[in-house]
Backbone as CSV, one residue per row, in Angstrom:
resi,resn,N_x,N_y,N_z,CA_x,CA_y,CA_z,C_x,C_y,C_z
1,UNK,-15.510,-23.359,-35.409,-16.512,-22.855,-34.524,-15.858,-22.094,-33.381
2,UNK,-14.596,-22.436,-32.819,-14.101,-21.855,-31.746,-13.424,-20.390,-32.388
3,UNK,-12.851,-20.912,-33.419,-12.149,-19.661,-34.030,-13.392,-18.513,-34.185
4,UNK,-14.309,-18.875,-34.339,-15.423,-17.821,-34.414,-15.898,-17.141,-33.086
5,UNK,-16.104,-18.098,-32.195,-16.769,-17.690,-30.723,-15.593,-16.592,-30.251
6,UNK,-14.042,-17.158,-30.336,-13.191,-16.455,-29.990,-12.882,-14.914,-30.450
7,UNK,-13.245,-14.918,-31.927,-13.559,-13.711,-32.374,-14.439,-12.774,-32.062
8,UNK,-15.904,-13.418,-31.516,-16.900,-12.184,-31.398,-16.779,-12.146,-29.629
9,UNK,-15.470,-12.968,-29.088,-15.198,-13.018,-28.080,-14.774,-11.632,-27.379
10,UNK,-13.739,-11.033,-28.636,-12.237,-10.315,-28.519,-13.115,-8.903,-28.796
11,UNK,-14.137,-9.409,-29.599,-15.233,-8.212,-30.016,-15.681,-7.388,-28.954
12,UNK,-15.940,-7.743,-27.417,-17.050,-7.796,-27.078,-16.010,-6.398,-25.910
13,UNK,-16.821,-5.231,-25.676,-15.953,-4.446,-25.200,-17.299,-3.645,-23.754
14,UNK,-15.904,-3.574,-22.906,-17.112,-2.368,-21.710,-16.125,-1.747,-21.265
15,UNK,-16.898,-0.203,-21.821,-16.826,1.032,-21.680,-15.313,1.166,-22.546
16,UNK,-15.082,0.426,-23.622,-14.223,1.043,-24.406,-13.281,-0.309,-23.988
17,UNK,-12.618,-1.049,-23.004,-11.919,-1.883,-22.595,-12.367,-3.417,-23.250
18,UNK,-11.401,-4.179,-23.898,-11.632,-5.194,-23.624,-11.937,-6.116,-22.842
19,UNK,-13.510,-6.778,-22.929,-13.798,-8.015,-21.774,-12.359,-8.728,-21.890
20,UNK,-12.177,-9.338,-22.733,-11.652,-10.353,-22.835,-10.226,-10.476,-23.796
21,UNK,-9.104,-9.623,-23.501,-8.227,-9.390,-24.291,-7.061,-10.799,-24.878
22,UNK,-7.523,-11.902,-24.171,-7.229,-12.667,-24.712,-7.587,-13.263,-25.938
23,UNK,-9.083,-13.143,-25.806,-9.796,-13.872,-27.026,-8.872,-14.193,-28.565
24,UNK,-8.591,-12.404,-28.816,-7.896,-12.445,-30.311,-7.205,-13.492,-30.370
25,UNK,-5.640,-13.543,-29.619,-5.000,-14.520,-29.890,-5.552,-15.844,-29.992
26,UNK,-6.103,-16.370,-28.886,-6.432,-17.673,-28.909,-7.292,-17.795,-30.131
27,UNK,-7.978,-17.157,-30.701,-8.899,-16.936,-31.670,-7.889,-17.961,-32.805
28,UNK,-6.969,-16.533,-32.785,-5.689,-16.895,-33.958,-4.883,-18.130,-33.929
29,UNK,-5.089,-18.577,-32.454,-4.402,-19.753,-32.669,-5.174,-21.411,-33.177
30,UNK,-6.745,-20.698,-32.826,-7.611,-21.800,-33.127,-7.479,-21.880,-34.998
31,UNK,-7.836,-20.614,-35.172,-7.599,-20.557,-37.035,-6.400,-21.138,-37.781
32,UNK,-5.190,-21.245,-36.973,-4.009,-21.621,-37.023,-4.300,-23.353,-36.871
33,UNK,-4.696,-23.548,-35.824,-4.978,-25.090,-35.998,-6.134,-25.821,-36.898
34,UNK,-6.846,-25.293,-37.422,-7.819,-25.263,-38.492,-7.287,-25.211,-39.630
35,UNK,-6.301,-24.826,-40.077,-5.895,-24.792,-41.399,-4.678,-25.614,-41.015
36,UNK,-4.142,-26.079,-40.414,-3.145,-27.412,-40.237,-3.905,-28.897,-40.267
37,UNK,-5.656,-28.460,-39.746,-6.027,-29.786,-40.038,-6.765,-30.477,-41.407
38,UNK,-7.113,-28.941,-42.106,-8.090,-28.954,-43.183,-6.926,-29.374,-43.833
39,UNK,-5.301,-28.825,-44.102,-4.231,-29.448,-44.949,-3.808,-31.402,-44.599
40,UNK,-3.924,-31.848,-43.509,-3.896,-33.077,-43.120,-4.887,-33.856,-43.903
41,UNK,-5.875,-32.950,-43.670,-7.286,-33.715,-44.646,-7.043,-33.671,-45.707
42,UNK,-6.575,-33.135,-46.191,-6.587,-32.656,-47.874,-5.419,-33.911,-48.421
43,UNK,-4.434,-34.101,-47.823,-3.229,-34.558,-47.569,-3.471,-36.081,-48.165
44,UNK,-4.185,-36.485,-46.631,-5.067,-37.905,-46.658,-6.044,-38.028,-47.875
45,UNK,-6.838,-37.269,-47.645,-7.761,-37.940,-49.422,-6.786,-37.865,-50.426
46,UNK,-5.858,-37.281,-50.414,-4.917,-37.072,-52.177,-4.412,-39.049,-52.033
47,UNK,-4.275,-39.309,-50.821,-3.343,-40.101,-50.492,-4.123,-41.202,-51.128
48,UNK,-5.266,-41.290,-50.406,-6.317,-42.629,-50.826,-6.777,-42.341,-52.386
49,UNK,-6.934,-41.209,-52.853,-7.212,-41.182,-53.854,-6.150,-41.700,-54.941
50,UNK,-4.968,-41.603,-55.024,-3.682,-42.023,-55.761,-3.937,-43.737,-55.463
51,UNK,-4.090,-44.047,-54.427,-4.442,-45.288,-54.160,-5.126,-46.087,-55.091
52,UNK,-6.366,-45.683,-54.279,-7.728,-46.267,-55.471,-7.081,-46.295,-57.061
53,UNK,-6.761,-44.906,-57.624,-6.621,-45.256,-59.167,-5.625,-45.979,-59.339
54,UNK,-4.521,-46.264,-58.925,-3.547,-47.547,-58.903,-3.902,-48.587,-58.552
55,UNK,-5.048,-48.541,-57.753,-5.090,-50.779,-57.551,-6.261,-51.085,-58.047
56,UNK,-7.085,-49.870,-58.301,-8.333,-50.412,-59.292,-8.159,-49.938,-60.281
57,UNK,-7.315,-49.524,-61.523,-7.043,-49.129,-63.089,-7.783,-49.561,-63.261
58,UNK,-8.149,-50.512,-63.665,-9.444,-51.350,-64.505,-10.368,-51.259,-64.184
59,UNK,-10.881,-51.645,-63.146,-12.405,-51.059,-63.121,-12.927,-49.925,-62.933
60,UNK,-12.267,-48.534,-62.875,-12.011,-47.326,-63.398,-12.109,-47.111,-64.670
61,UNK,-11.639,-47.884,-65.734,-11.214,-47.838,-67.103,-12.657,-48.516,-67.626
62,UNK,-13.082,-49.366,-66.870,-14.287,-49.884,-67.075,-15.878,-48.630,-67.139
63,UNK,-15.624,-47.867,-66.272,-16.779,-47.063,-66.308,-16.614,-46.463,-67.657
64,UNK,-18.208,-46.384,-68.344,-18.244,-45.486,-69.373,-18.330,-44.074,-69.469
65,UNK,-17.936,-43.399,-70.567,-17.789,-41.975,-70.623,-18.846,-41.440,-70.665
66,UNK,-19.516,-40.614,-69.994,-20.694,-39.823,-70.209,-20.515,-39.064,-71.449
67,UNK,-21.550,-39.057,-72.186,-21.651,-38.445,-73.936,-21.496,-36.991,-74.076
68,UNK,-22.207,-36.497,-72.705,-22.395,-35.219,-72.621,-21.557,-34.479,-71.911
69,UNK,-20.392,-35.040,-71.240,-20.042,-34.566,-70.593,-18.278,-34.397,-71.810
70,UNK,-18.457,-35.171,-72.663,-17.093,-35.493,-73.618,-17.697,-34.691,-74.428
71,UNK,-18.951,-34.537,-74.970,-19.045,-33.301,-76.058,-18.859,-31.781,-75.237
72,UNK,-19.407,-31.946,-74.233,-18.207,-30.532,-73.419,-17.320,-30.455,-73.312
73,UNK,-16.652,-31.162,-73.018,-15.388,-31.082,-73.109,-14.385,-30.872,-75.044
74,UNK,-15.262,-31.711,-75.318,-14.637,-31.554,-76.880,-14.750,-30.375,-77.800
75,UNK,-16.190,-29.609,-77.056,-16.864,-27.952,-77.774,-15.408,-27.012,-76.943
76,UNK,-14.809,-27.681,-75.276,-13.999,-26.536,-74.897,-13.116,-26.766,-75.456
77,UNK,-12.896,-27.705,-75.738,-11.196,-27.950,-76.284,-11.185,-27.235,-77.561
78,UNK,-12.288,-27.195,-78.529,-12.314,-26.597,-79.837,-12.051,-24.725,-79.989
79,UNK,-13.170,-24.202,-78.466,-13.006,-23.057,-78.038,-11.145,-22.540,-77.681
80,UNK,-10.884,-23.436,-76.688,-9.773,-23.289,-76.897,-8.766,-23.018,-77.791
81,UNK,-8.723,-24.243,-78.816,-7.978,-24.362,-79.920,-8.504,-22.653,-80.529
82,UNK,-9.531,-22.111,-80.999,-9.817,-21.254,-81.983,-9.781,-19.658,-81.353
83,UNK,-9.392,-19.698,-80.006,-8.750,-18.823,-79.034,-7.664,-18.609,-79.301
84,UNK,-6.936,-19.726,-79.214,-5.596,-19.588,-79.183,-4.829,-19.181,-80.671
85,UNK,-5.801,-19.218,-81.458,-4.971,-19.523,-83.091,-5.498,-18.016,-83.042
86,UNK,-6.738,-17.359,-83.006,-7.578,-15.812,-83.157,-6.188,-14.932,-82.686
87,UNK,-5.617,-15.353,-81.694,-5.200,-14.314,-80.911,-3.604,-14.213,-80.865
88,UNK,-3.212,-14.973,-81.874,-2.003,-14.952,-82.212,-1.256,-13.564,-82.240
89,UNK,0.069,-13.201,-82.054,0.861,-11.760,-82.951,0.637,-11.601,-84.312
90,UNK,0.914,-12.928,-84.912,0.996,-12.818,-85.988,-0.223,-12.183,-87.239
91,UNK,-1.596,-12.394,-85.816,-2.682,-12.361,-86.669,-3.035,-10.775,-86.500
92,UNK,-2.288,-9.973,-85.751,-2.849,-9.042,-85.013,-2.378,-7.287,-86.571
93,UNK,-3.314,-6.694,-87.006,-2.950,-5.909,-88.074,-1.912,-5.183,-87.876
94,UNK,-1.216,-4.463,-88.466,0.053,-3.897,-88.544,-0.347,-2.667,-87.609
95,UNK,-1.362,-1.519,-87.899,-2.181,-0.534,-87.489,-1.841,-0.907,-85.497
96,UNK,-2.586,-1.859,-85.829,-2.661,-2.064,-84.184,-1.530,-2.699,-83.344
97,UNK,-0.583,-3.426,-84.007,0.796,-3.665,-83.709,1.785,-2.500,-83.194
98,UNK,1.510,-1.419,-83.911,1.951,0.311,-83.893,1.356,0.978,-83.049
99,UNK,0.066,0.555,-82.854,-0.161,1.171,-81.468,0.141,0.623,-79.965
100,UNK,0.071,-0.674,-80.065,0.760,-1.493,-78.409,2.353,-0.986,-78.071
């Protein structure tokens, strides 16, 4: 929020002069501390999250698989697989080998 105010801060001009020629920077330094804290955050949930699946394995292992969500996954994996085999060199005609 500050990084923003500070911006339409740096914006704000009379008769061609900056009001406020500080704004930018501080702007930049607020954005600067905003992305040092969003990485702290990010940091911390990885942290608790590694957690949780190590001291609760089992009752993790306990929840059941959603049906629908494993036949998606099993239609991408197939997509995959028949991607990857289509698009081989090997499969590719001689004609068009001669032209790449």
């Amino acid at each position: 929020m500050l990084t923003g105010s500070f911006a339409y801060m740096a914006s704000l001009k009379n008769d061609g002069i900056p009001e406020y020629p500080w704004a930018g920077t501080v702007g930049t330094i607020f954005a600067a501390i905003t992305a040092i804290v969003q990485f702290g955050s990010m940091l911390v949930a990885a942290y608790y999250l590694e957690r949780v699946t190590n001291t609760r394995q089992q009752e993790l292992e306990q929840i059941p698989i959603d049906k629908e969500v494993k036949q998606a996954e099993d239609a991408m994996a197939y997509s995959n697989e028949i991607y990857t085999d289509i698009t081989r060199w090997k499969h590719v005609p001689i004609f068009a080998k001669m032209l790449l």
